[in-house]
N, CA, C and O atoms as a CHARMM CRD file, in Angstrom:
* protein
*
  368
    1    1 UNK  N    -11.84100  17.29100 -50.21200 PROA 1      0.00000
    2    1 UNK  CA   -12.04300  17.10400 -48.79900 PROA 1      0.00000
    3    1 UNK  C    -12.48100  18.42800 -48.17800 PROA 1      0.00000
    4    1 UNK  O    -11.99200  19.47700 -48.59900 PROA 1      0.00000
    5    2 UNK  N    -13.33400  18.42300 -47.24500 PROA 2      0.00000
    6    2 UNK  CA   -14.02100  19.41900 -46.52100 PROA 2      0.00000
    7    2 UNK  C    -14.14600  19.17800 -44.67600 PROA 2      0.00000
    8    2 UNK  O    -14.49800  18.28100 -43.91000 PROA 2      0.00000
    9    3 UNK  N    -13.57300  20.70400 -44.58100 PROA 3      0.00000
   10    3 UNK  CA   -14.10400  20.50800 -43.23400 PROA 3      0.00000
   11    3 UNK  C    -15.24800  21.21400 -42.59800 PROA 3      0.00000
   12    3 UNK  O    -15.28000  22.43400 -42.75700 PROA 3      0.00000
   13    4 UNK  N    -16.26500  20.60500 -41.85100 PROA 4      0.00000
   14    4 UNK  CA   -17.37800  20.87700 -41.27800 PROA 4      0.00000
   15    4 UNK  C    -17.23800  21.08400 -40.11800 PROA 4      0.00000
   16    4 UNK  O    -16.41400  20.41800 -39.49100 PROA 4      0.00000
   17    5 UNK  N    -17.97400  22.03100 -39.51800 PROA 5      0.00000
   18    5 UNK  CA   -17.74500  22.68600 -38.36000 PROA 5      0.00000
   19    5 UNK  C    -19.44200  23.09900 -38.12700 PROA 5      0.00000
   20    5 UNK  O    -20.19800  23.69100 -38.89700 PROA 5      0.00000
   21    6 UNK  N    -19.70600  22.52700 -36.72400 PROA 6      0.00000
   22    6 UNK  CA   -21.29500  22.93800 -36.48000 PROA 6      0.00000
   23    6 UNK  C    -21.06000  23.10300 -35.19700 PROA 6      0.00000
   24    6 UNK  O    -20.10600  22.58900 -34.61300 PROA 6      0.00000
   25    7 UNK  N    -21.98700  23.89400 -34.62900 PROA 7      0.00000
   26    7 UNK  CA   -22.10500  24.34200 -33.04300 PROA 7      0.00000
   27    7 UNK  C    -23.53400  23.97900 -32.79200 PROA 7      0.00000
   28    7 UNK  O    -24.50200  24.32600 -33.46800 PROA 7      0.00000
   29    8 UNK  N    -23.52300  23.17000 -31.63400 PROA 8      0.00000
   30    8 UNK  CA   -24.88200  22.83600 -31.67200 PROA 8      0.00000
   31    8 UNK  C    -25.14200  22.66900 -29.97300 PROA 8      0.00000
   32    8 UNK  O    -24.15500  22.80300 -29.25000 PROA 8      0.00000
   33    9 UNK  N    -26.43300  22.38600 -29.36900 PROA 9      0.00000
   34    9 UNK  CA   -26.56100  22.48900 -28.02700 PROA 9      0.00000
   35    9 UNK  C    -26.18600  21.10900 -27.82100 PROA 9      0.00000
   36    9 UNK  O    -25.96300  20.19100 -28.61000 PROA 9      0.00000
   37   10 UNK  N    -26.16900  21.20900 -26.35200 PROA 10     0.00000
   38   10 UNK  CA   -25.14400  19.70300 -25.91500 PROA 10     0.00000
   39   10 UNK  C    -26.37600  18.39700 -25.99200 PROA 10     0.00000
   40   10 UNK  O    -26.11500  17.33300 -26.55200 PROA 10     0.00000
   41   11 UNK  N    -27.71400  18.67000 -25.35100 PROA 11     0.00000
   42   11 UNK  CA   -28.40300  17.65900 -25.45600 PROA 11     0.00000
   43   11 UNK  C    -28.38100  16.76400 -27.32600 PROA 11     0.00000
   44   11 UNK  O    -28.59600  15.55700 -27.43900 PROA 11     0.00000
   45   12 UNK  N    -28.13300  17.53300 -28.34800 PROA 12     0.00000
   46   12 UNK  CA   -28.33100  16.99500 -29.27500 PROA 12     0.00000
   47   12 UNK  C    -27.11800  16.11700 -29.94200 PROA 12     0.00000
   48   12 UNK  O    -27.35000  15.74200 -31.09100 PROA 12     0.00000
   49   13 UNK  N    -26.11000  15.81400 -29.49100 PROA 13     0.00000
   50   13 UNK  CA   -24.94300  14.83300 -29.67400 PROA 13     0.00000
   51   13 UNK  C    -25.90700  13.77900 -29.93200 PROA 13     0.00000
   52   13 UNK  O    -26.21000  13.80500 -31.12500 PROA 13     0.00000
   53   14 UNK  N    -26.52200  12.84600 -29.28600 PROA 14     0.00000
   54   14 UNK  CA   -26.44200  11.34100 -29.75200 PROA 14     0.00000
   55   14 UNK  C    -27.21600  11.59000 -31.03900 PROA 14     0.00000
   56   14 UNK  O    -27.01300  10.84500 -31.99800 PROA 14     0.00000
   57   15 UNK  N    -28.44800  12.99900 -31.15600 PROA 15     0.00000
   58   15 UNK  CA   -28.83300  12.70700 -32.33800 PROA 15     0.00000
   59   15 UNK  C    -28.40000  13.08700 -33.67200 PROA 15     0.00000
   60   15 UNK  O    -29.00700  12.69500 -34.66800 PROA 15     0.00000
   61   16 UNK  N    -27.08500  14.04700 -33.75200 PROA 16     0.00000
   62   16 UNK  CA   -26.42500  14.26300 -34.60500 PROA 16     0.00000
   63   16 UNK  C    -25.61800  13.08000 -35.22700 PROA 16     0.00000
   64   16 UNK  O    -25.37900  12.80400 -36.40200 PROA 16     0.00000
   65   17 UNK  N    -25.23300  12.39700 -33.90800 PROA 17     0.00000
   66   17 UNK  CA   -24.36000  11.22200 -34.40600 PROA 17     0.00000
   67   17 UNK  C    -24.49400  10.40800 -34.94500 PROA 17     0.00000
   68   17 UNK  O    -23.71500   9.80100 -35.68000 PROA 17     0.00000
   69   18 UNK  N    -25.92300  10.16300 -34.58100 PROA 18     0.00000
   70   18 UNK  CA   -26.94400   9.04600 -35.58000 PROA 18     0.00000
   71   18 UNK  C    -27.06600   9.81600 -37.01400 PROA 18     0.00000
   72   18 UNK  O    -26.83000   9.40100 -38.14900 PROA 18     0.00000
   73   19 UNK  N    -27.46500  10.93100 -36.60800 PROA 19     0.00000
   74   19 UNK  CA   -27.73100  11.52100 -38.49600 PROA 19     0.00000
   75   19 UNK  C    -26.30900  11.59500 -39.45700 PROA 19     0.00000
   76   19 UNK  O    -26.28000  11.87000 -40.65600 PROA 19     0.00000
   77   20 UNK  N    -25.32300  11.32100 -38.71700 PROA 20     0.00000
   78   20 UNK  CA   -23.75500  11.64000 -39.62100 PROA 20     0.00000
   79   20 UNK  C    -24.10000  10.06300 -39.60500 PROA 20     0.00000
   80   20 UNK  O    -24.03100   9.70600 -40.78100 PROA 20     0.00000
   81   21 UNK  N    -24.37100   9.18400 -38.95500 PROA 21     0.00000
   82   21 UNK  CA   -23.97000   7.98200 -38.98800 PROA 21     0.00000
   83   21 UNK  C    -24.51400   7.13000 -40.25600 PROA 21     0.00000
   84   21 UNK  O    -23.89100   6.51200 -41.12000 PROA 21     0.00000
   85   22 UNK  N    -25.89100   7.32100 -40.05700 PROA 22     0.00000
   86   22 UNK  CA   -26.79600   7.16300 -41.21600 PROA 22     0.00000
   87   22 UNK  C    -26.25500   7.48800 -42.59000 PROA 22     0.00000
   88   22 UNK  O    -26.08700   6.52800 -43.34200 PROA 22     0.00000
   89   23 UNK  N    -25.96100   8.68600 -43.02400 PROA 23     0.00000
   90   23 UNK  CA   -24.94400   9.03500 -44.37300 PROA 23     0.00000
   91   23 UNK  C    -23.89300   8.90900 -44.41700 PROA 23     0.00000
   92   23 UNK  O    -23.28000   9.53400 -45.28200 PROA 23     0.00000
   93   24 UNK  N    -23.20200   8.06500 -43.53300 PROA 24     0.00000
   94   24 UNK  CA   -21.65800   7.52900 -44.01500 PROA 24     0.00000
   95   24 UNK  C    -20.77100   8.43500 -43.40100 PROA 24     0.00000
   96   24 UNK  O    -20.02600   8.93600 -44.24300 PROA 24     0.00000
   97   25 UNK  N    -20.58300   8.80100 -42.35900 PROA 25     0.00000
   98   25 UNK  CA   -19.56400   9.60400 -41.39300 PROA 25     0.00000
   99   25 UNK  C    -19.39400   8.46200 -40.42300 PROA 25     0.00000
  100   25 UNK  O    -20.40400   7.80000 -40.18600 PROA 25     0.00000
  101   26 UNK  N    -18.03900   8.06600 -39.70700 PROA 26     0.00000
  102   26 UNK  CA   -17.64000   7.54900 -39.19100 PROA 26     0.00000
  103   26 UNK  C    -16.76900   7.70100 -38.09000 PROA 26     0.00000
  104   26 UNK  O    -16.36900   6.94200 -37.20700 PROA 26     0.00000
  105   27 UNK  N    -16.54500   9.14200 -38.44200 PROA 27     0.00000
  106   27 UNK  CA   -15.85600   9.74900 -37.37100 PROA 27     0.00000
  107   27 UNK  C    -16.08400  11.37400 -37.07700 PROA 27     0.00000
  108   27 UNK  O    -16.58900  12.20100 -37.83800 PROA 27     0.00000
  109   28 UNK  N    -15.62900  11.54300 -35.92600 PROA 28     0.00000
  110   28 UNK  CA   -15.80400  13.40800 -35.50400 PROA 28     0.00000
  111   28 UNK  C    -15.13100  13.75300 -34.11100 PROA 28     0.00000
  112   28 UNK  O    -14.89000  13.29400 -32.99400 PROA 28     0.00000
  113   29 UNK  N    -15.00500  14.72800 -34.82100 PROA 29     0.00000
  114   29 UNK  CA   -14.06000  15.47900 -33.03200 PROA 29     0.00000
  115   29 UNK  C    -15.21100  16.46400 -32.36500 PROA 29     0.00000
  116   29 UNK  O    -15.81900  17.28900 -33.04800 PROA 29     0.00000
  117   30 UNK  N    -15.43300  16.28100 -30.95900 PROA 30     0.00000
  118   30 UNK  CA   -16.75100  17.32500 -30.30800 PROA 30     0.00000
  119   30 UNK  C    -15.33800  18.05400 -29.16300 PROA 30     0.00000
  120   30 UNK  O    -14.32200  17.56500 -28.66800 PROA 30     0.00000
  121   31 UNK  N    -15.88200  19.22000 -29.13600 PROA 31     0.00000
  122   31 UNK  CA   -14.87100  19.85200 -28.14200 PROA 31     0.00000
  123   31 UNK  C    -16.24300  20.77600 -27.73100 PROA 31     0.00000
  124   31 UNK  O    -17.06000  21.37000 -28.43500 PROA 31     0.00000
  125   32 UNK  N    -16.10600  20.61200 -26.24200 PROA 32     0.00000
  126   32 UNK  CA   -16.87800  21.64900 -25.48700 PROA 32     0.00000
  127   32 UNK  C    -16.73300  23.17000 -25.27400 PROA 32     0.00000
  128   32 UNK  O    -15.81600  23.49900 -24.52200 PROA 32     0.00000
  129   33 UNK  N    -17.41400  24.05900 -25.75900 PROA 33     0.00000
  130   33 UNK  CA   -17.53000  25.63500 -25.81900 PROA 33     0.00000
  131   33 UNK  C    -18.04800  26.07600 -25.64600 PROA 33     0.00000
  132   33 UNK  O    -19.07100  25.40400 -25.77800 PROA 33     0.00000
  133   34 UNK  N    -18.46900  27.61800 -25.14100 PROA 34     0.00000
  134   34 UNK  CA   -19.31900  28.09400 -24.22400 PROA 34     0.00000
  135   34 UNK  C    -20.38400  29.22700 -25.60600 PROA 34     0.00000
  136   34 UNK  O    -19.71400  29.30700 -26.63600 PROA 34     0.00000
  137   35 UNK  N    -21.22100  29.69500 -25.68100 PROA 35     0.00000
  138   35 UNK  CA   -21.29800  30.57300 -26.54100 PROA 35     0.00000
  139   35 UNK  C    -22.64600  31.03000 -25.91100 PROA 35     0.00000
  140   35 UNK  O    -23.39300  30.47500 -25.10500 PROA 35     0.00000
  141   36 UNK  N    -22.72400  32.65700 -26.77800 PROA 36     0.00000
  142   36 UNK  CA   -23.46800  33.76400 -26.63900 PROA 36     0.00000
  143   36 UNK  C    -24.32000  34.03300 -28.09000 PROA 36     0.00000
  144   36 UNK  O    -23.89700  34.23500 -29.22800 PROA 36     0.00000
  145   37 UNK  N    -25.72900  33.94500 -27.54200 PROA 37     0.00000
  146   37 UNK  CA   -26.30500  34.20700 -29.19700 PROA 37     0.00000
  147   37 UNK  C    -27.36900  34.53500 -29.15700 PROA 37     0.00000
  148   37 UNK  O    -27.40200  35.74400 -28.92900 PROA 37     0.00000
  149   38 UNK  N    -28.49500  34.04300 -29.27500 PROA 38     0.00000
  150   38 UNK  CA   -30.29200  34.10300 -29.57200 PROA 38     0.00000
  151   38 UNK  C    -30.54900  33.93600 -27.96400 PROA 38     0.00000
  152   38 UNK  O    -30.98600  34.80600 -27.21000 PROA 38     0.00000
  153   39 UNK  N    -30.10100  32.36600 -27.57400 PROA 39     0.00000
  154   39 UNK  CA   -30.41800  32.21400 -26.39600 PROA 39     0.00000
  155   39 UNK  C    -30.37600  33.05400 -25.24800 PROA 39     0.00000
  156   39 UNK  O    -31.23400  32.82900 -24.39500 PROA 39     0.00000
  157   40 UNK  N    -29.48500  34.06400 -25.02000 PROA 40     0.00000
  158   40 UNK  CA   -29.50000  35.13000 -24.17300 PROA 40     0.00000
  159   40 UNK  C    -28.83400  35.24900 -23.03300 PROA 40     0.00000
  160   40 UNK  O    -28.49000  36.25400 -22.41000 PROA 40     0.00000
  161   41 UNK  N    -28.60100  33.43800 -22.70200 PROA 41     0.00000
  162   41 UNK  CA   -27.96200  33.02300 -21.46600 PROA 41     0.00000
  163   41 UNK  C    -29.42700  32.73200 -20.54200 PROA 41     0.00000
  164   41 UNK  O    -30.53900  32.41000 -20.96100 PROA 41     0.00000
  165   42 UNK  N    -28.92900  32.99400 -19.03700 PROA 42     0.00000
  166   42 UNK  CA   -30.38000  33.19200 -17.86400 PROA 42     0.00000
  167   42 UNK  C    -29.80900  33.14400 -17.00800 PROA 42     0.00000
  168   42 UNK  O    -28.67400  32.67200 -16.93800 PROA 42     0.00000
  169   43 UNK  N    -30.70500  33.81700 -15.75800 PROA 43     0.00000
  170   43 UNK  CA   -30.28800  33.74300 -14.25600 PROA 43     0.00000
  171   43 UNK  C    -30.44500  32.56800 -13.38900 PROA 43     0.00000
  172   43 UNK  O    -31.43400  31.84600 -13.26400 PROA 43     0.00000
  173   44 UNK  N    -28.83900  32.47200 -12.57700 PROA 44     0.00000
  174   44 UNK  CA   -29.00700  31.45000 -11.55000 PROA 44     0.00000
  175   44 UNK  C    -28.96000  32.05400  -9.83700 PROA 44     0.00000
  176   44 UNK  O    -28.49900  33.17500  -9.62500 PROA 44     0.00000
  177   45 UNK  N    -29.36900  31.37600  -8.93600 PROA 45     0.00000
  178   45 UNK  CA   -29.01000  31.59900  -7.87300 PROA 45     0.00000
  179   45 UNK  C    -28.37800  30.38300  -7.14200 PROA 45     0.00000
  180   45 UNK  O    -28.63500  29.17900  -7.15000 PROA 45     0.00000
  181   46 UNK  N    -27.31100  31.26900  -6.41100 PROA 46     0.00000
  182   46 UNK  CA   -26.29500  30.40000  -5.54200 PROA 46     0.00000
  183   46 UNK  C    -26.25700  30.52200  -4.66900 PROA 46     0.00000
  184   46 UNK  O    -25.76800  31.62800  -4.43600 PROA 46     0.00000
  185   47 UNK  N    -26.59400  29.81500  -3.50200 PROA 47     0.00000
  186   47 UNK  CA   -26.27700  30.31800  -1.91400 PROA 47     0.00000
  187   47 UNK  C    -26.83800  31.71500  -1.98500 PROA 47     0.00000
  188   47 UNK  O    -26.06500  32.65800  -1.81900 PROA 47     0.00000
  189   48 UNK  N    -27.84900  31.88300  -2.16800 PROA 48     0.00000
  190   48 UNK  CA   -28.76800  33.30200  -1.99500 PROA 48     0.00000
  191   48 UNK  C    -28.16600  34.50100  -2.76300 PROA 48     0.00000
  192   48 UNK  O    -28.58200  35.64500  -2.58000 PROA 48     0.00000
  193   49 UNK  N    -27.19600  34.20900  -3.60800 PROA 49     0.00000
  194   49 UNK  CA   -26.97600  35.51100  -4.57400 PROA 49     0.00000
  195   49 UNK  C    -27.23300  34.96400  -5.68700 PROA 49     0.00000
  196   49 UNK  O    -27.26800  33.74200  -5.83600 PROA 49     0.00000
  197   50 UNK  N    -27.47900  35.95200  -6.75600 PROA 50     0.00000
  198   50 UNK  CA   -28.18600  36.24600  -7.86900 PROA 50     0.00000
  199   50 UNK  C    -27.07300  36.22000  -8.93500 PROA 50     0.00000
  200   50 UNK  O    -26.38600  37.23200  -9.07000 PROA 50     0.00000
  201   51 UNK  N    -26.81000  34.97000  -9.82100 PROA 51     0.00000
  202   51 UNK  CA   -25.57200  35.01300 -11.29100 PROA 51     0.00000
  203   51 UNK  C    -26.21600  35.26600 -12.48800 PROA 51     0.00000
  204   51 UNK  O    -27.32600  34.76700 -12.66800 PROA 51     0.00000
  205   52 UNK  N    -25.70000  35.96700 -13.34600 PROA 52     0.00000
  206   52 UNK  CA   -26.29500  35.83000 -14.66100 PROA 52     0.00000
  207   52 UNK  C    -25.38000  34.96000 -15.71100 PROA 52     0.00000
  208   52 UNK  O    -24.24000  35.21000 -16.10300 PROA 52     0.00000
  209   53 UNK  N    -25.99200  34.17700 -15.94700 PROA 53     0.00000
  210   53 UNK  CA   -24.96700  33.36600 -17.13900 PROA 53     0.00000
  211   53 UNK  C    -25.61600  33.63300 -18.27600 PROA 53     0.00000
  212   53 UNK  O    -26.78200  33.43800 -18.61900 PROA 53     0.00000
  213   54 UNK  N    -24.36300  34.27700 -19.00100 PROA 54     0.00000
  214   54 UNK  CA   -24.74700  34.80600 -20.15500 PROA 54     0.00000
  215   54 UNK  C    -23.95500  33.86000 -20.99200 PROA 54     0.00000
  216   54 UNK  O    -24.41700  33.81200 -22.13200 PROA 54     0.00000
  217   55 UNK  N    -22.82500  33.02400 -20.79500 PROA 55     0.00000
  218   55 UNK  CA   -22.30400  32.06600 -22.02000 PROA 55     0.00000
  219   55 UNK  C    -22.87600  30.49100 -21.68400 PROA 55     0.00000
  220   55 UNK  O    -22.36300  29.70500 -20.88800 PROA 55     0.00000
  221   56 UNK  N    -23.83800  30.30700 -22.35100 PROA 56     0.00000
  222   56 UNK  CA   -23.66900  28.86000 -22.56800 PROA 56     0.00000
  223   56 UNK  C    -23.33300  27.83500 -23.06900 PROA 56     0.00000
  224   56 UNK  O    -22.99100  27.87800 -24.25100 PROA 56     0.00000
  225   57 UNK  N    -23.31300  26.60500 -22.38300 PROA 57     0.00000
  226   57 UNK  CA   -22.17200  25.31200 -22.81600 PROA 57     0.00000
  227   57 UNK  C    -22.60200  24.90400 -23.78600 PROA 57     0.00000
  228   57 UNK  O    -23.74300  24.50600 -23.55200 PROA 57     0.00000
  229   58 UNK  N    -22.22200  24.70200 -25.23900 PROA 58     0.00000
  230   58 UNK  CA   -22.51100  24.15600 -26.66100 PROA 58     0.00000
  231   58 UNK  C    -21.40500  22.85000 -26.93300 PROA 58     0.00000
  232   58 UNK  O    -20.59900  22.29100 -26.18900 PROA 58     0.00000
  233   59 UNK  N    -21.75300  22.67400 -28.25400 PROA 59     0.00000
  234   59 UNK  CA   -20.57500  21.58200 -28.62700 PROA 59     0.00000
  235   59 UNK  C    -19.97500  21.91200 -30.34100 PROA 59     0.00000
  236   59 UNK  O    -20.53200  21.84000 -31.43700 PROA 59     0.00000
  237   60 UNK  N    -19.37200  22.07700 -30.15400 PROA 60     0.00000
  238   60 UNK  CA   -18.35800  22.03800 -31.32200 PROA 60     0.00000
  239   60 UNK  C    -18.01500  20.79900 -31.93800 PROA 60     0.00000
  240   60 UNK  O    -17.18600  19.98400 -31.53200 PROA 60     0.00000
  241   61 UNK  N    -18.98900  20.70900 -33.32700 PROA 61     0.00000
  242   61 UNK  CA   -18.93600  19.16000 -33.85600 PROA 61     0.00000
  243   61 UNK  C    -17.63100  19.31200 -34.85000 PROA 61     0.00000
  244   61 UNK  O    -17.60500  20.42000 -35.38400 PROA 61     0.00000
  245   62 UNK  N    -16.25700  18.21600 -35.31200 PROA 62     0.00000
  246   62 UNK  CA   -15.65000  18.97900 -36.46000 PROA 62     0.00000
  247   62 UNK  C    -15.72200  17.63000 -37.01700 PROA 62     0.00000
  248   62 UNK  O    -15.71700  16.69900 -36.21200 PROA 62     0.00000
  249   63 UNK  N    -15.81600  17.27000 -38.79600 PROA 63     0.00000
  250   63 UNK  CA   -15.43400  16.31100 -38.83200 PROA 63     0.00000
  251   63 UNK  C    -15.32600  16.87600 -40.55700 PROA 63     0.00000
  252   63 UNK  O    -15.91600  17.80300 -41.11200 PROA 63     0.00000
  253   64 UNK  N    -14.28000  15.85100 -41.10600 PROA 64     0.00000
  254   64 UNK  CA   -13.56700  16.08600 -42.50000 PROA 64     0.00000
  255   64 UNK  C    -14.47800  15.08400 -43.35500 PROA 64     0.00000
  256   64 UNK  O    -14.70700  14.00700 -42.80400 PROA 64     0.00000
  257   65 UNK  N    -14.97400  15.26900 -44.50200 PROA 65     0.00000
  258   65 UNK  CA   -15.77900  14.92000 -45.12300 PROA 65     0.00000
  259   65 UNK  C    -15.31600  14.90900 -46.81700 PROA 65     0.00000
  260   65 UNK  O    -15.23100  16.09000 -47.15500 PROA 65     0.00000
  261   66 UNK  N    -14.97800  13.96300 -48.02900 PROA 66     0.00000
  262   66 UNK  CA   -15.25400  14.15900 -49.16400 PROA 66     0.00000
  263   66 UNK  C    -16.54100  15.39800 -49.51600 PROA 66     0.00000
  264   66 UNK  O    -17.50000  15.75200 -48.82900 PROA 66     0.00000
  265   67 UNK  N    -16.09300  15.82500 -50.82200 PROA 67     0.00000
  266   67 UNK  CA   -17.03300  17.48400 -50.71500 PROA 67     0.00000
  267   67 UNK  C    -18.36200  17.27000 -50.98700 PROA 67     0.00000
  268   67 UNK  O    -19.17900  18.16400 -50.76600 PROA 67     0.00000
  269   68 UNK  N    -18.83600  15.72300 -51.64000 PROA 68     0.00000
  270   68 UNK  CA   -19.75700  15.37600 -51.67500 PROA 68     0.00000
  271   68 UNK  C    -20.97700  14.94200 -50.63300 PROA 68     0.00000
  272   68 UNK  O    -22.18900  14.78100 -50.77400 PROA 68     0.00000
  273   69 UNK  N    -20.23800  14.85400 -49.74200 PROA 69     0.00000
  274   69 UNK  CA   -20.69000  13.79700 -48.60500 PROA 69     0.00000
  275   69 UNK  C    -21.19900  15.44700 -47.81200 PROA 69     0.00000
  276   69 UNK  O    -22.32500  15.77600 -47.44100 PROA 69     0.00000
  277   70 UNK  N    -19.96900  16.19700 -47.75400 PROA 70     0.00000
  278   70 UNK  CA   -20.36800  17.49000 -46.93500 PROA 70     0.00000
  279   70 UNK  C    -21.76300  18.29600 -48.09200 PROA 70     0.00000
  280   70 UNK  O    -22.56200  19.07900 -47.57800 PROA 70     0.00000
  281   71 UNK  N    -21.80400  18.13600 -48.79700 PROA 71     0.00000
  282   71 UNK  CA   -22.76600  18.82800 -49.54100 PROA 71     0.00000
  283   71 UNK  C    -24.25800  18.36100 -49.45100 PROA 71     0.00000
  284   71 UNK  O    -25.29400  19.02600 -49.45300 PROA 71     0.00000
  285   72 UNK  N    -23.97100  16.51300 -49.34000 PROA 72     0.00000
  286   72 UNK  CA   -25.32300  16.09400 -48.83000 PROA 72     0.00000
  287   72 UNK  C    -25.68800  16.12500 -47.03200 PROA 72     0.00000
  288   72 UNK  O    -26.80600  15.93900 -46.55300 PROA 72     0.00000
  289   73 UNK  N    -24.55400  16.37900 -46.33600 PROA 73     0.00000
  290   73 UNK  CA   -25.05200  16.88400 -44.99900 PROA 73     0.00000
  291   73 UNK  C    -25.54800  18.22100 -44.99600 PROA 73     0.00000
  292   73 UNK  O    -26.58600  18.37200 -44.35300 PROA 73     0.00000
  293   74 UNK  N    -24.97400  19.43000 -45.66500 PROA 74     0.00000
  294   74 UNK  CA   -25.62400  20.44300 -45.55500 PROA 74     0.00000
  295   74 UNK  C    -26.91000  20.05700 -46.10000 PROA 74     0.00000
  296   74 UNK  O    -27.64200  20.67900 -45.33000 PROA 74     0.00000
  297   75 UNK  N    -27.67500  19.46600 -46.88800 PROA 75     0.00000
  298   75 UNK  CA   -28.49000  19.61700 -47.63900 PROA 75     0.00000
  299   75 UNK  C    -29.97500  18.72400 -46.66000 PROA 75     0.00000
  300   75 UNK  O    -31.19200  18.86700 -46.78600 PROA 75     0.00000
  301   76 UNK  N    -29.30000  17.98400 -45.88600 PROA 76     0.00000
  302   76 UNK  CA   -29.92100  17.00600 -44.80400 PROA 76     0.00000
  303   76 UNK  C    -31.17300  17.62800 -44.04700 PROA 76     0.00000
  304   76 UNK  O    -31.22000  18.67900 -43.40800 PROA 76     0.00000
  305   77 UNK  N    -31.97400  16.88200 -44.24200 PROA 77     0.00000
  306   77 UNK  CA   -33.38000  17.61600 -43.37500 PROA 77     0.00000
  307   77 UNK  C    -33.41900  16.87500 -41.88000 PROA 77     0.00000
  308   77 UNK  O    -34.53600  16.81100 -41.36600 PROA 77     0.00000
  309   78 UNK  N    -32.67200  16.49800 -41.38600 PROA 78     0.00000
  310   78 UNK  CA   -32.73900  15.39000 -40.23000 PROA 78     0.00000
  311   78 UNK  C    -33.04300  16.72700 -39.19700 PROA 78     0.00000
  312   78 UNK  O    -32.46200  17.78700 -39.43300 PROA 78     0.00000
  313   79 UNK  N    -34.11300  16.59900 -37.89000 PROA 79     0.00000
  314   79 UNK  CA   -34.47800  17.42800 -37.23100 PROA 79     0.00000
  315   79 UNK  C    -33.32800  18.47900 -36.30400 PROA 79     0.00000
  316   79 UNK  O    -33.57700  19.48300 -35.63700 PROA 79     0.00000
  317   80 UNK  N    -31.77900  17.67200 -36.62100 PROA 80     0.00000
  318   80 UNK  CA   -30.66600  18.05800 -35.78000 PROA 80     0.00000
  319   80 UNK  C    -30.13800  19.94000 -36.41800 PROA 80     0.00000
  320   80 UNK  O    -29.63500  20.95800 -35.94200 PROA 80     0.00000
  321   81 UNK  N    -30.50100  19.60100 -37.31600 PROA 81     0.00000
  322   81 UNK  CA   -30.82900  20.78200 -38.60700 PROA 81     0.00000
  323   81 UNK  C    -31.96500  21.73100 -38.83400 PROA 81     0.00000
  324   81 UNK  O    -32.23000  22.37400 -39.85000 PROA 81     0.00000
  325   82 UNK  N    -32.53000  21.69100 -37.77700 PROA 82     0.00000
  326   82 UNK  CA   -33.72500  22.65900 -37.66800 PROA 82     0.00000
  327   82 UNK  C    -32.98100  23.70100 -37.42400 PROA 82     0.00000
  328   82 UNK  O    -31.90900  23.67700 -36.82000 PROA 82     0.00000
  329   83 UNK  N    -33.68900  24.94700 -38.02300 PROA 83     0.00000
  330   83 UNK  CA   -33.09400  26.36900 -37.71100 PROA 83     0.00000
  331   83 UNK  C    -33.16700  26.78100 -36.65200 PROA 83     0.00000
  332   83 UNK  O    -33.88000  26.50700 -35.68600 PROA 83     0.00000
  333   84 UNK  N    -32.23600  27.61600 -36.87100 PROA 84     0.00000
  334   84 UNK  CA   -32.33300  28.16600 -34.85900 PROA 84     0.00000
  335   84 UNK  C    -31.50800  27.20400 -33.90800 PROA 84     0.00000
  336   84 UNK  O    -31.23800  27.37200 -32.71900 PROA 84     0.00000
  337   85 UNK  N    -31.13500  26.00800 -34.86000 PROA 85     0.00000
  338   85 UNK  CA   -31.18900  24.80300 -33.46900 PROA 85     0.00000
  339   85 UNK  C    -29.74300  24.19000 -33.74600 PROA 85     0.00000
  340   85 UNK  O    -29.30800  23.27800 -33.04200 PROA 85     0.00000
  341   86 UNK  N    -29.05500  24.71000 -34.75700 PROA 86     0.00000
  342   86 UNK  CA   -26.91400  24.44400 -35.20900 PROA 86     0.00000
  343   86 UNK  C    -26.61400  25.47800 -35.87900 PROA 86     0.00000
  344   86 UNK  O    -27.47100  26.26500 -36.28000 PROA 86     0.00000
  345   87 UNK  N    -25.54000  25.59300 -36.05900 PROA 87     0.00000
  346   87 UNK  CA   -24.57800  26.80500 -36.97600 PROA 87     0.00000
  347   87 UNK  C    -23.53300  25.69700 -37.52900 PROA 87     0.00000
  348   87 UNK  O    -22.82000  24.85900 -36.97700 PROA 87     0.00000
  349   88 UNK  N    -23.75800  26.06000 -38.81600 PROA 88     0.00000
  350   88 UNK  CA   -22.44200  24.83000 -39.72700 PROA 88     0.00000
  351   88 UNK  C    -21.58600  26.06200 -40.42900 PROA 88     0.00000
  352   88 UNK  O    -21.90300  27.22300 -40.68800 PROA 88     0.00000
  353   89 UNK  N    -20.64100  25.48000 -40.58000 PROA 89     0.00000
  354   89 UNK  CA   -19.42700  26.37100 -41.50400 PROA 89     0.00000
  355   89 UNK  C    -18.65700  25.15500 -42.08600 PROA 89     0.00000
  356   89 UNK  O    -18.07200  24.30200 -41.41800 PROA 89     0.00000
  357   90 UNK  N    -18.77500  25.22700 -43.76200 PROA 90     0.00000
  358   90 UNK  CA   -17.63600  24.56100 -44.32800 PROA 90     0.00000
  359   90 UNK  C    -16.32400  24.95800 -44.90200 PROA 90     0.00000
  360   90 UNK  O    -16.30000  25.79500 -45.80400 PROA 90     0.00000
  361   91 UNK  N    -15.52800  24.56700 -44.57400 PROA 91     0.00000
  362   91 UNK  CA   -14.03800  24.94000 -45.30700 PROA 91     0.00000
  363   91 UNK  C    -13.52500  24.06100 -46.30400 PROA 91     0.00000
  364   91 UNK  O    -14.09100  22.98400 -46.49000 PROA 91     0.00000
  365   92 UNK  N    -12.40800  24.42300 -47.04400 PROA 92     0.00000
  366   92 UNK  CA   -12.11600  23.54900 -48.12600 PROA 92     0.00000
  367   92 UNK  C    -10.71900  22.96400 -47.27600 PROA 92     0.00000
  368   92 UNK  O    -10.00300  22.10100 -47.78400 PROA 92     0.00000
């Protein structure tokens, strides 16, 4: 058994879910998190002052997987898996 752990941007949930769904995942925990990385953050304005948001809102996918099943998700070309575009970490 393995646990998978991916950080990914928030718009891409329904299509991750479909791609776990498709290879036999049935379940997952998403917890909302803020993170700092490539993206850089960007500037907002509020009522005429100037914010910089530098953490943005991601999603924290977790879900427990036979080691097989996690080996053919890492291995998955589904577009949710484009570089640049999730961070996965597996544990035993």
């Amino acid at each position: 058994m393995k646990l998978v752990v991916a950080i990914n941007q928030t718009v891409q949930l329904d299509e991750v879910r479909q791609a776990l769904t498709a290879i036999g995942v049935h379940g997952m925990t998403v917890t909302e998190v803020k993170g700092y990385g490539r993206q850089k953050g960007h500037t907002e304005i509020y009522r005429g002052a100037e914010y910089v948001v530098n953490f943005l809102p991601k999603l924290r996918i977790e879900i427990a997987v036979a080691t097989e099943l996690a080996d053919r998700r890492s291995k998955s070309s589904h577009p949710a898996r484009a570089p640049g575009r999730s961070a996965t970490a597996r544990f035993s």
